[in-house]
C-alpha positions in Angstrom: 103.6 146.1 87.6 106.6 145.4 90.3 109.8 144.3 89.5 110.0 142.9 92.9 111.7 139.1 92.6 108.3 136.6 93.7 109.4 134.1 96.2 109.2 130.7 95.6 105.8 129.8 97.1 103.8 132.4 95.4 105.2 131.2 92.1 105.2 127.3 92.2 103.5 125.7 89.5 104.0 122.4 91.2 102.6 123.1 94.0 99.5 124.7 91.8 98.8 121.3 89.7 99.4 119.0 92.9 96.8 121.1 94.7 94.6 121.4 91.4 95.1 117.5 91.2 93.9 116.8 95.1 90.7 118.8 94.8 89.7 116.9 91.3 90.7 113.6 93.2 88.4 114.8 96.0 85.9 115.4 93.6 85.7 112.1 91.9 86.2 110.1 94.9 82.7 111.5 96.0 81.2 110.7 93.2 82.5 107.2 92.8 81.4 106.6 97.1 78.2 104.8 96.6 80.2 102.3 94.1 82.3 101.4 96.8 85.3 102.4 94.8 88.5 105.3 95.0 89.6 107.3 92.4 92.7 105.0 92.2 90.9 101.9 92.0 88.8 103.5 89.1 92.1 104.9 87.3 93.3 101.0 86.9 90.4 99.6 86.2 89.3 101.8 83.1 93.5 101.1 82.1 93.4 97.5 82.5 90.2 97.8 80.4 91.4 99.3 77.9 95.0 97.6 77.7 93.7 93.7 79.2 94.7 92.0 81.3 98.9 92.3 81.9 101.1 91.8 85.5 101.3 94.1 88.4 105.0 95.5 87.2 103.6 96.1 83.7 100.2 97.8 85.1 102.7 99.9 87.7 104.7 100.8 84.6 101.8 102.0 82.9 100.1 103.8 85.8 103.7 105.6 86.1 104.0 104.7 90.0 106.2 102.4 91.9 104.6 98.9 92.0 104.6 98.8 95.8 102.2 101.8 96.2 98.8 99.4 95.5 100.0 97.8 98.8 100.4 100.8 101.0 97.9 102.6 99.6 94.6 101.1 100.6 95.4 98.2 98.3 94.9 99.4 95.2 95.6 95.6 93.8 
């Protein structure tokens, strides 16, 4: 074992999980193609499902994300 310091890069766990979380996004968004539908369009439906029916800032509050980003974001709403 070294007891070299690791730079940054090789030891970022963000970087890890954001990459991880891209690739699973990837994933579903292939599977959910022939529906016509994104991964993000999926993620609110199945909350709004399960929570009913509530307003854009209470859905954005929930989803943990600004409640702009469904309008620059291939309008998610």
């Amino acid at each position: 074992m070294s007891l070299e310091p690791r730079s940054t890069a090789q030891v970022c766990v963000c970087l890890a999980v954001r990459q991880a979380a891209r690739h699973v996004t990837q994933f579903y968004d292939q599977l959910l193609a022939p529906c016509g539908l994104r991964t993000t369009q999926f993620s609110l439906l199945v909350k709004l499902r399960r929570q009913g029916p509530m307003t854009i800032n209470a859905l954005a509050a929930e989803m943990v994300m600004d409640r702009t980003s469904g309008n620059r974001s291939r309008g998610w709403w």
